[in-house]
C-alpha positions in Angstrom: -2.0 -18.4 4.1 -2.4 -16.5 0.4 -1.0 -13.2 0.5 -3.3 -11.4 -2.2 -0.8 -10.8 -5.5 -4.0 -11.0 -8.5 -2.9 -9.7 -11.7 -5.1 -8.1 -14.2 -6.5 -10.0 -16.8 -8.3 -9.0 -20.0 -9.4 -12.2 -22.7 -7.3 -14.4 -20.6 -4.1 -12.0 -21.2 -2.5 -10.9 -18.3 -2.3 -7.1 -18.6 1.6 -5.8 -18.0 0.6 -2.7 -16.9 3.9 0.1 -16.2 3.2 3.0 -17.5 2.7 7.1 -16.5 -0.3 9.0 -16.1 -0.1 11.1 -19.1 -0.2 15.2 -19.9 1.4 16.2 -23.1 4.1 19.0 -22.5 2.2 21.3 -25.1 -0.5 22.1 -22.6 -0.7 19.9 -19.2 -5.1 19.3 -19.0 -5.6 21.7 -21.7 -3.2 19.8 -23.9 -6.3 19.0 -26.2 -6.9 22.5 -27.1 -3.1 22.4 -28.3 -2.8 18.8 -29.2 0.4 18.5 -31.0 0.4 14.4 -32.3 4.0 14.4 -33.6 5.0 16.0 -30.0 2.9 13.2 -28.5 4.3 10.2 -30.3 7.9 11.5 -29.1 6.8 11.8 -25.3 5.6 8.4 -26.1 8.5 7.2 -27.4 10.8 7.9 -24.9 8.3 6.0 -22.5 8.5 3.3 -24.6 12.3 3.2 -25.2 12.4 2.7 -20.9 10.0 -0.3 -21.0 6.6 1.6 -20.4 3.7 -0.4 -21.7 1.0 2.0 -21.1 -0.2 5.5 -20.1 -3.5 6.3 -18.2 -5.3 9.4 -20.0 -7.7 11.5 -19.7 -11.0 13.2 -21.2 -11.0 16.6 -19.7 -14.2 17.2 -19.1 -14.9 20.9 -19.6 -13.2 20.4 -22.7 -14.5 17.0 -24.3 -18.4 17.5 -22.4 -19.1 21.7 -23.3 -22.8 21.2 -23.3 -24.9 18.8 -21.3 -26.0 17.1 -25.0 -23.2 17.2 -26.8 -19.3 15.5 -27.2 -16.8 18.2 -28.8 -15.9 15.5 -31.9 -12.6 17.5 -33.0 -11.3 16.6 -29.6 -12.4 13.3 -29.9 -10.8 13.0 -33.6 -7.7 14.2 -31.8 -7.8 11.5 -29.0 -8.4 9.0 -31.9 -5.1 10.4 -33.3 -3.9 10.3 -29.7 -4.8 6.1 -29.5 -3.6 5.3 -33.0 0.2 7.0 -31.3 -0.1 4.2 -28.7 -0.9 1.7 -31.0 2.1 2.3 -33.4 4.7 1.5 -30.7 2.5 -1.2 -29.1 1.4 0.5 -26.0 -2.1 1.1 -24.4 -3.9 3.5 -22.4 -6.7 3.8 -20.0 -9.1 6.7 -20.9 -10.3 8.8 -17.5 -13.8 10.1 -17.7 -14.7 12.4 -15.5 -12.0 14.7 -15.2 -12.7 17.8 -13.6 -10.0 17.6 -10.5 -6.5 17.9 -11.5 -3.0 18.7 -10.1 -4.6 21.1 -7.0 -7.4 22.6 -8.8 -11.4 21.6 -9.6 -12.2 22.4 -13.2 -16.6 22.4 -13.8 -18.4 21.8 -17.3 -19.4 25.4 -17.5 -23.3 24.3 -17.3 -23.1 22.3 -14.0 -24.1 24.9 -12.0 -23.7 23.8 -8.5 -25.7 20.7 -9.1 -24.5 17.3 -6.6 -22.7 15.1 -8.9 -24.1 11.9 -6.9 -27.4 13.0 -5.8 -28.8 15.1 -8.5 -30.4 12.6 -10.7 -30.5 14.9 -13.8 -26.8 15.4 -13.0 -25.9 11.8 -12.5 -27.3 11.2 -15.9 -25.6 13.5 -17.7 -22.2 12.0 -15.9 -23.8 8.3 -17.6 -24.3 9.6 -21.0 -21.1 11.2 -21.1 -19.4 7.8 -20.2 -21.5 5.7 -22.5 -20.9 8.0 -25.5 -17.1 8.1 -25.1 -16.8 4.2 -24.6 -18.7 3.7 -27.5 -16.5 6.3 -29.8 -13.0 4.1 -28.5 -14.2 0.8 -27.1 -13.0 -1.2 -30.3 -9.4 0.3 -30.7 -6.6 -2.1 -30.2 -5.2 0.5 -28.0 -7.3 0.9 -25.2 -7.0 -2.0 -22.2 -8.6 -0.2 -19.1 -10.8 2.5 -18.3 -11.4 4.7 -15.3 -14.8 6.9 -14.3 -13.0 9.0 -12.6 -9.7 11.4 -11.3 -10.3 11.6 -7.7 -13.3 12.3 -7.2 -13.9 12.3 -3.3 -11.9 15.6 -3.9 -13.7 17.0 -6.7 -17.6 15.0 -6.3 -18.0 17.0 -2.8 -15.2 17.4 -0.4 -14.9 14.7 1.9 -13.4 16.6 4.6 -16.0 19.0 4.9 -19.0 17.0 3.5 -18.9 13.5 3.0 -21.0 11.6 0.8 -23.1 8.6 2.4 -21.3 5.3 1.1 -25.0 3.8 -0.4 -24.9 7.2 -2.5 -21.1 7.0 -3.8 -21.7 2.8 -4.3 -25.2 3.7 -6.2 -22.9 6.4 -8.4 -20.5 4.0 -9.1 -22.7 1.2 -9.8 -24.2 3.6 -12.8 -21.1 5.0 -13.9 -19.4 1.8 -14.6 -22.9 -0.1 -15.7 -22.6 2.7 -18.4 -19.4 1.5 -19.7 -20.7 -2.4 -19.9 -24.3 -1.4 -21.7 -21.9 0.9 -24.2 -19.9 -2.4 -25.0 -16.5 -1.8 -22.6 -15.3 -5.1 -22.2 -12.0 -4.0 -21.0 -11.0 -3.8 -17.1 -13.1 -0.7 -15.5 -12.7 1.2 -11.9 -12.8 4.3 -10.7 -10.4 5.9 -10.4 -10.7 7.3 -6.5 -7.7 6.6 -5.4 -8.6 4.0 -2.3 -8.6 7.0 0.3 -12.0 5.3 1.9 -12.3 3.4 5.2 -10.6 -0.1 4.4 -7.5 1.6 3.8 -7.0 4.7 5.4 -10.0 4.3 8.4 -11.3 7.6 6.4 -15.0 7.7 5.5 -14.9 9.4 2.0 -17.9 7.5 0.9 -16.3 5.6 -1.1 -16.2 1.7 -0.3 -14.2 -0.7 -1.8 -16.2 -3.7 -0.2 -19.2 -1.9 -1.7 -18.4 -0.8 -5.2 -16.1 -4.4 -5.6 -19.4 -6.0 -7.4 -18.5 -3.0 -9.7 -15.2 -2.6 -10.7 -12.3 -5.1 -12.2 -9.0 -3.6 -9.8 -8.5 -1.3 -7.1 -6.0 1.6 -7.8 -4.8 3.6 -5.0 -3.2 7.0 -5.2 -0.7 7.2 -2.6 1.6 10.6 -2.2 1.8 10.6 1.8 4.7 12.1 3.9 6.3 10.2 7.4 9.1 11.3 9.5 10.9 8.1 8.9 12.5 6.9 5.6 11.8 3.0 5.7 8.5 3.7 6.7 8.1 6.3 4.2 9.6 3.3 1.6 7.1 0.8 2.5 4.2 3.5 3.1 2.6 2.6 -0.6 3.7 -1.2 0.1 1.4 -0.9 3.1 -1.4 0.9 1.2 -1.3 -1.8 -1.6 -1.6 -4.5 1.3 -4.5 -3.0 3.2 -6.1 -2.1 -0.8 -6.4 -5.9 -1.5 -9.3 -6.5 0.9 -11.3 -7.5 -2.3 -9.6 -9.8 -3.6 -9.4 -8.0 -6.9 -5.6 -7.0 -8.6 -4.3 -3.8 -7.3 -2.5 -1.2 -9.5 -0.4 2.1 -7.8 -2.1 4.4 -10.1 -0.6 7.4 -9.2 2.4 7.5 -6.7 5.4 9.6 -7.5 6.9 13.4 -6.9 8.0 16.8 -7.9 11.7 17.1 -8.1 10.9 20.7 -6.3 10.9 18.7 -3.4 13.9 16.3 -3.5 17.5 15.8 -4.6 17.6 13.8 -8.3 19.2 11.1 -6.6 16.5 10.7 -4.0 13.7 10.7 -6.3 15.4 7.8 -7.8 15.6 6.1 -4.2 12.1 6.9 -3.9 10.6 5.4 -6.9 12.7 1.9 -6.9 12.0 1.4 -3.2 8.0 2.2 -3.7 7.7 0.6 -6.9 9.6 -2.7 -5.5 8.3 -2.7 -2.1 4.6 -2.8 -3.4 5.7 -5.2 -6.1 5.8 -7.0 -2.5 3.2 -5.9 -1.3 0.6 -6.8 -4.0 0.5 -4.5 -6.7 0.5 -5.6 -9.9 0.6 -2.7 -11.9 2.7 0.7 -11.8 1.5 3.9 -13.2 4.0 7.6 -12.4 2.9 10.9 -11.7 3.4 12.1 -14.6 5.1 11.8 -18.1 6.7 15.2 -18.4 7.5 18.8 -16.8 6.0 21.9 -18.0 8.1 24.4 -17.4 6.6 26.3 -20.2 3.0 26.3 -18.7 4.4 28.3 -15.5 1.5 31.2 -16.0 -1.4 28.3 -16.1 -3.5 27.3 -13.6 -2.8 25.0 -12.3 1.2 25.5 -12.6 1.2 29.3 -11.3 -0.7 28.7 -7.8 0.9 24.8 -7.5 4.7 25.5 -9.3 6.0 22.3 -7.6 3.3 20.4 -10.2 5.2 21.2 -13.0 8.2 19.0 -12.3 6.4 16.0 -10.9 7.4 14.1 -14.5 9.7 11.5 -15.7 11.1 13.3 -18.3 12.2 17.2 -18.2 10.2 19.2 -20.5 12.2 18.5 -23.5 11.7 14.8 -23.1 15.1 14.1 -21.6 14.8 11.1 -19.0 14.7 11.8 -15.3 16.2 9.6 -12.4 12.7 7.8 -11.7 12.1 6.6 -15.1 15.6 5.0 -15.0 14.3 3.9 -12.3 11.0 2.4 -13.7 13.4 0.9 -16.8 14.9 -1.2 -14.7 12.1 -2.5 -12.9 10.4 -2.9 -16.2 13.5 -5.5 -16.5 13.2 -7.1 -13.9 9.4 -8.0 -14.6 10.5 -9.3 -17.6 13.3 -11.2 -16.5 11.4 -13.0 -13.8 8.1 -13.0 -16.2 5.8 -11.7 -13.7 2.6 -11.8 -15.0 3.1 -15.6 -14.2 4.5 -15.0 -11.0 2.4 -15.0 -7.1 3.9 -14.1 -3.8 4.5 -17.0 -1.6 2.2 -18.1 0.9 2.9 -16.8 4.5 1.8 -18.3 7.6 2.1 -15.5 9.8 -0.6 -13.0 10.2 -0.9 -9.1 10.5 -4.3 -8.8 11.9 -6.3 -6.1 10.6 -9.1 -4.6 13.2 -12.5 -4.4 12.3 -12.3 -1.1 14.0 -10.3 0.7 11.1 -13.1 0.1 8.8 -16.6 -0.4 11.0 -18.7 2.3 12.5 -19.5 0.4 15.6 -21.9 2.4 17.5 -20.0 5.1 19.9 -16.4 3.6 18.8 -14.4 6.8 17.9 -12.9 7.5 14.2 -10.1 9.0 16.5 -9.1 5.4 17.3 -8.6 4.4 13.4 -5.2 6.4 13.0 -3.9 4.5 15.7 -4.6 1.2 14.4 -3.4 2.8 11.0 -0.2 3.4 12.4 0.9 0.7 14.3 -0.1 -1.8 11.8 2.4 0.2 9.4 4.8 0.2 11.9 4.4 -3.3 12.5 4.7 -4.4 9.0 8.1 -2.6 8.9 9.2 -4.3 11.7 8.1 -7.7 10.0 9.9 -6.1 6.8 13.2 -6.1 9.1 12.8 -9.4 10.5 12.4 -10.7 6.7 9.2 -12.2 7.9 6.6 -11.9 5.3 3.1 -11.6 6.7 -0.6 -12.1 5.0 -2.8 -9.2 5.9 -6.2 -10.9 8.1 -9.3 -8.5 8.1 -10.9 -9.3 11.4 -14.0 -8.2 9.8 -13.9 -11.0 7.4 -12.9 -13.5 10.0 -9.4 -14.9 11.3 -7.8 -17.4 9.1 -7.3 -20.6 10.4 -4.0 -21.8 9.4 -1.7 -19.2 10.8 1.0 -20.4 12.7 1.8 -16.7 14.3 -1.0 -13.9 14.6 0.7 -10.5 15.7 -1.6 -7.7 16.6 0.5 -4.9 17.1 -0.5 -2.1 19.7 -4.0 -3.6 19.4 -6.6 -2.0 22.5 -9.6 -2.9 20.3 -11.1 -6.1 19.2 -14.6 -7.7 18.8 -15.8 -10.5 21.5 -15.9 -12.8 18.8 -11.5 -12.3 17.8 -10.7 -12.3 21.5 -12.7 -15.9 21.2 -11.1 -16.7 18.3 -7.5 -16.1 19.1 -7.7 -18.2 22.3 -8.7 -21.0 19.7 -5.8 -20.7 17.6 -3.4 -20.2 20.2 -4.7 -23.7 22.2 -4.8 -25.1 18.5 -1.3 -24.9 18.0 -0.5 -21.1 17.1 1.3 -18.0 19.0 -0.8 -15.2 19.5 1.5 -11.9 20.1 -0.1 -8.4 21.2 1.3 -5.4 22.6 -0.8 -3.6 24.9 -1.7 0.1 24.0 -3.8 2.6 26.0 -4.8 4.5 23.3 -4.7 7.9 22.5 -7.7 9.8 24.0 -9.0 9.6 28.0 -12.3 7.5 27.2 -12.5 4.0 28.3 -8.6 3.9 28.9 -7.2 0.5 28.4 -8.2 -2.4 26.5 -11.4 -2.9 24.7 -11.6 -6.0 24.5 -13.0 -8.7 27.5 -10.9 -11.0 29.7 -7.0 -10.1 28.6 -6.4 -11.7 32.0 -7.5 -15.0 30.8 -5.4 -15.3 27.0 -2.6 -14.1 28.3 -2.0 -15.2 32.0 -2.1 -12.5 34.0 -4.0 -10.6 36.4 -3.8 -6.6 35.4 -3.1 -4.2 37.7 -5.0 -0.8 36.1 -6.9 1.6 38.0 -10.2 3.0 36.7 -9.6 6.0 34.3 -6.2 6.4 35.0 -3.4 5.5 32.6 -0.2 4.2 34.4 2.8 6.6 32.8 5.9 5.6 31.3 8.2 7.8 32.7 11.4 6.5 31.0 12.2 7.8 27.7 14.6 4.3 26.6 11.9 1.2 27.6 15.2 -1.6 28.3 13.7 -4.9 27.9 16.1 -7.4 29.5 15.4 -11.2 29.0 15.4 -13.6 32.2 15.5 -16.8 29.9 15.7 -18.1 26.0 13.4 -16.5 24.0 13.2 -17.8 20.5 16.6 -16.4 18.4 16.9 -13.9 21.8 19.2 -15.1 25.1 18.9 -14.7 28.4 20.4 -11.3 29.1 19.9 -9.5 26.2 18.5 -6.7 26.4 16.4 -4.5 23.8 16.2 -0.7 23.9 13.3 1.2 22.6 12.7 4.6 22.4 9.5 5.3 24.2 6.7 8.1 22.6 3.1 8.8 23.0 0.7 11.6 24.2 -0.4 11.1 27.7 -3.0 8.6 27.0 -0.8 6.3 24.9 2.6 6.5 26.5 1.4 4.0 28.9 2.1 0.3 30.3 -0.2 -2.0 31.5 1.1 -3.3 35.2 0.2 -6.5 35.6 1.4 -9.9 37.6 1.5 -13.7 36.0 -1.2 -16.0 37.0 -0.1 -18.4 34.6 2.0 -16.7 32.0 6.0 -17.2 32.4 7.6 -13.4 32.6 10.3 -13.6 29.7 11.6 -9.8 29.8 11.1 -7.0 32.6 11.8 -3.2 32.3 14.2 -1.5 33.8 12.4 -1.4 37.2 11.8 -5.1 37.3 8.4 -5.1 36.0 7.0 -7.6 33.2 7.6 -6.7 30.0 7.0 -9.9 28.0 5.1 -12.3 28.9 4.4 -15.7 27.7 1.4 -18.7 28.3 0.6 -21.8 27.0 -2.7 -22.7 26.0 -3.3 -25.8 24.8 -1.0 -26.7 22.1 0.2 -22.8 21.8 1.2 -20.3 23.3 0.0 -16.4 23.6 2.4 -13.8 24.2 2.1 -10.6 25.5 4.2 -7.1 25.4 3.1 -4.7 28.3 4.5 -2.0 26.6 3.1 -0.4 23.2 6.0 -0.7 21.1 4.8 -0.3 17.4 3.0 2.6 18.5 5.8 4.2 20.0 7.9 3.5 16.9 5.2 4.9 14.7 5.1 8.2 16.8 9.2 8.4 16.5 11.0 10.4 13.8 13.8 8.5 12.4 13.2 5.4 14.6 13.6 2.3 11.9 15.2 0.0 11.7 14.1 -0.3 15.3 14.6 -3.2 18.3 11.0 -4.5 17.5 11.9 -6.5 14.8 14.2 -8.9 16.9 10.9 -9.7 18.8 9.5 -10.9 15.6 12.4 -13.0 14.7 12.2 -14.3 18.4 8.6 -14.7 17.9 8.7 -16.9 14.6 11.3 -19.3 16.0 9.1 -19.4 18.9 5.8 -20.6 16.4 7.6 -22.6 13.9 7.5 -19.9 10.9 10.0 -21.1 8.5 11.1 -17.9 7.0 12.5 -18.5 3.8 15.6 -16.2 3.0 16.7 -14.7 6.0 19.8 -12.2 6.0 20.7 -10.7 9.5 20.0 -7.4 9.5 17.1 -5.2 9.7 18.6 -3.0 7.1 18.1 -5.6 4.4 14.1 -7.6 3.8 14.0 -10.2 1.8 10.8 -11.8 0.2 9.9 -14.3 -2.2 7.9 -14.4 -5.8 6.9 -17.6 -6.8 6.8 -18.6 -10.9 4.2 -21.3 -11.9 6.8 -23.1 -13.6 8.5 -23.8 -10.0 11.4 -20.9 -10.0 11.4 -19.2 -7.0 13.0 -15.8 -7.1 14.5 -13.5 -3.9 13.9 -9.7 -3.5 16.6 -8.0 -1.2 15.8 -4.6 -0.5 18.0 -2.4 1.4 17.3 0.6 3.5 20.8 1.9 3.8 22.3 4.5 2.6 25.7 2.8 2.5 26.5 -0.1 0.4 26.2 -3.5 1.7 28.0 -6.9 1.5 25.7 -9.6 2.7 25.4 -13.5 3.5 21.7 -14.6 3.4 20.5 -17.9 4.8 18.6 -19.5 2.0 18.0 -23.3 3.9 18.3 -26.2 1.1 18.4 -23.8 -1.9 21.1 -21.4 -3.4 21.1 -18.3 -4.9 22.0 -17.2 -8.2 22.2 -13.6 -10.2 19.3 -13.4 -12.7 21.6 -12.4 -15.8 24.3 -14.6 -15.5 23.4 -17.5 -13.5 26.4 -17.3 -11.5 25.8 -19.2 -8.1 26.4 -16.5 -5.0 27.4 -17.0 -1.8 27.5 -12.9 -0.8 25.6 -10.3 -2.4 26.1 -6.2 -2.7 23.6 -4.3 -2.6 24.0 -0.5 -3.3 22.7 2.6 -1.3 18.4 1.8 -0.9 19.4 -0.9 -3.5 17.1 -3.7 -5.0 18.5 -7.3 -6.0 16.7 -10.0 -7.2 18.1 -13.4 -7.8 16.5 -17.1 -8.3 16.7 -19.1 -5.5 17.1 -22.9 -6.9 17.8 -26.1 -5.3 21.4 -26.8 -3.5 22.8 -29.4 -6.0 25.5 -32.1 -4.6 29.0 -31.1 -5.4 
């Protein structure tokens, strides 16, 4: 199967987009009314000098829009300036439009009144002309690739918390906003700027669609600055975000993603950028752009730097331009790109599955939105177990359909799925593939148990539930012990998990085989693995819920689940390409059209490693020297990449 990696494209040029969303340290938003171009072109430089190709900017709208007929030209002189900057040291920028949300605060035009900026027709026109006029003012300079309509608007448009727009409304806003960039002759990549917080990603229903407004837009861009109780989790959250943003098809740039150094040590905001701009280099992504540029120490008694202080020190330089640890960070990833040329670079196909449910993104009638953070959870929890057992996965939306050339489908802590996927799956499975699911309860009382029809009869068993009542697990360690072989796991090994859950979902499902072979019990001799052949395959069922427990643990990873995958690809015949032996280390693979093949290792510990990966009938070898390597250190959350090329005879 594909695993989604499009890059941008603009005239047939790939776009190399790394750059920082960009404030000048003269005034933060109201750096316009100060604009300071010499200032500017040093910011700029500096970004530069690290390998940034680009900034994303922005029009703020009070400012640039004072009166519903009329652009404020000395500002727009003074961007012109600002574009002409980029263009001297060969960088771009992608204008923002609509910019009245910013760093913790909503800035209005002074004449919008409280007028609906998607429902208001009068209002929604004015939004149009706006963009129409500004893309006609820059569309020709060499230094503008990309636009965007907005900053965030689903918390600026109307708060989607408290009052959601409809998605036909937000798609019908979009449609015009971006339509407005086209008939103003934009012919560079457009989108809008939203930050992918809508259903498809998150299972939130902000209005905002990216299945609907894809007819639209030329790249998805999520904005991703969420907090976990678990560091490799918290490592591969934006990896995960990036995956689940690629239901479109269309390239995915990290638009914003970053933090305040209020927050974190220097050296762990330097962990924190090379882990989330690597990790979503595997996950899809194709473009990078920081929160922010630069401090603003200086701007302390501004809004919005006196009521959010810890804003002022979300940049990659201080605020006399001197480099921070995550643009070192973001100059050696800009090295690597180039070293591996990866605008001509895909990920490699995967034939192992992550199934998505149709239930984090579809309304079905009386289905629950409390069941989407569930699913949200355990799917990231499963994809950091898959990270562990270096088993790269390709995301499958049940809504669009199962693929059909998977060799392993794993559906982790999955209660919910349509009649026809339960159909499906027992197709693959007697087709030739392993289906894996862990049972989960779910997390509220209604309709305990699974959702979907005759589990009994994919996986072998006859269940043992009573109505309405969820059957406790009262152990805190679930001890999985093996009664036979199972994939790379012997008989009598057993695995330890930490069990969590409120009382719905810290629960087992009792059951006895009719069919299915019991491969692990619990500590009290019940089944906790099961597996049955169908057909040419096999299905294989965990009666315990043990990504969701994971995902409701603090400081849980790397945990026991990713041996079950290991165990789980042996068992389907999933060739996984560069393996390494411990959980603490994935590897993944980037494939250049030109044939090279090159190895990400990605450590999440904090100590340094020495390690041995398995690479099959190919070597690998640094990506400086050349030098052929039989072991490789890795420093503390370190990143190496090296080309994998053929074994040759000695």
């Amino acid at each position: 199967m594909q695993r989604h990696s499009a890059h941008l494209t603009h005239d047939e040029r790939v776009l190399p987009w790394v750059g920082a969303n960009f404030w000048s340290r003269t005034g933060g938003p109201l750096m316009w009314r100060d604009y300071d171009g010499a200032v500017v072109r040093e910011e700029l430089a500096v970004l530069r000098d690290h390998g940034l190709t680009m900034s994303r900017s922005f029009f703020y709208w009070p400012d640039f829009h004072p009166e519903p007929h009329r652009i404020d030209e000395e500002l727009c002189d003074r961007f012109r300036d600002f574009l002409d900057a980029h263009g001297e040291l060969s960088m771009g920028t992608v204008p923002t439009f609509i910019v009245g949300h910013m760093s913790g605060e909503n800035w209005d035009p002074v004449w919008r009144g409280d007028r609906d900026l998607y429902e208001d027709v009068w209002m929604v026109g004015r939004q149009a002309w706006f963009v129409s006029e500004m893309t006609r003012r820059f569309k020709d300079h060499p230094a503008v690739t990309g636009w965007l309509i907005t900053n965030e608007m689903p918390g600026y448009g109307r708060i989607y918390q408290v009052d959601p727009p409809s998605s036909d409304v937000v798609t019908a806003w979009a449609q015009f906003m971006c339509q407005a960039v086209r008939a103003a002759g934009g012919t560079q990549p457009v989108s809008l700027g939203d930050g992918a917080w809508g259903l498809e990603v998150t299972g939130r229903d902000n209005g905002f669609s990216l299945r609907e407004t894809a007819e639209y837009v030329d790249f998805v861009g999520p904005h991703v600055y969420r907090s976990d109780t678990d560091l490799p989790r918290q490592h591969y959250r934006a990896a995960f975000e990036c995956e689940l943003a690629g239901v479109t098809g269309q390239p995915v740039i990290l638009e914003e993603f970053g933090l305040s150094t209020d927050t974190v040590s220097a050296r762990n905001a330097g962990v924190y950028y090379r882990q989330t701009l690597h990790n979503s280099l595997l996950g899809g992504a194709t473009g990078w752009i920081a929160w922010n540029n630069t401090d603003y120490d200086h701007l302390w008694d501004r809004s919005p730097y006196d009521h959010h202080p810890f804003e002022m020190h979300f940049g990659i330089t201080d605020s006399t331009g001197r480099p921070k640890e995550p643009l070192r960070e973001l100059a050696a990833f800009s090295d690597v790109l180039r070293r591996v040329d990866f605008g001509h670079c895909r990920r490699s196909d995967a034939p192992t599955a992550l199934v998505v449910p149709a239930f984090l993104e579809r309304g079905y009638p009386y289905s629950r939105p409390a069941d989407r953070p569930l699913i949200f959870s355990s799917l990231h929890q499963g994809y950091v177990a898959a990270r562990g057992a270096d088993l790269p996965v390709a995301f499958a939306r049940e809504a669009d359909g199962l693929p059909m050339d998977g060799l392993l489908y794993l559906l982790p802590s999955t209660r919910q799925l349509t009649t026809r996927t339960r159909r499906d799956l027992e197709r693959r499975a007697r087709d030739g593939a392993t289906v894996y699911l862990s049972f989960c309860s779910g997390e509220y009382p209604g309709t305990r148990g699974p959702w979907f029809h005759d589990l009994d009869g994919l996986f072998g068993v006859e269940l043992q539930l009573s109505y309405g009542v969820a059957e406790p697990i009262e152990d805190d360690t679930l001890e999985m012990t093996f009664q036979e072989d199972f994939g790379t796991i012997a008989a009598g090994e057993t695995l330890r998990f930490a069990v969590a859950g409120n009382e719905d979902s810290r629960a087992y499902l009792p059951v006895v085989p009719a069919g299915a072979r019991v491969v692990a019990t619990d500590a009290h001799g019940r089944p906790a693995l099961l597996r049955h052949r169908l057909g040419e395959g096999e299905t294989v069922l965990a009666t315990y819920p043990l990504e969701h427990m994971a995902a409701r643990t603090a400081r849980v990873n790397p945990e026991r689940t990713h041996r079950l995958y290991e165990a789980l690809a042996e068992v389907a015949g999933v060739r996984r390409p560069v393996t390494v032996g411990t959980p603490l280390v994935g590897a993944d693979v980037l494939v250049h059209e030109d044939g090279r093949r090159f190895v990400w290792l990605v450590s999440q510990s904090e100590r340094e490693l020495t390690v041995c990966p398995e690479t099959g009938d190919a070597a690998l070898h640094d990506l400086v020297s050349g030098e052929r390597l039989e072991t490789v250190e890795i420093g503390p959350y370190g990143v190496r990449v090296l080309e994998l090329r053929p074994r040759t005879a000695p």
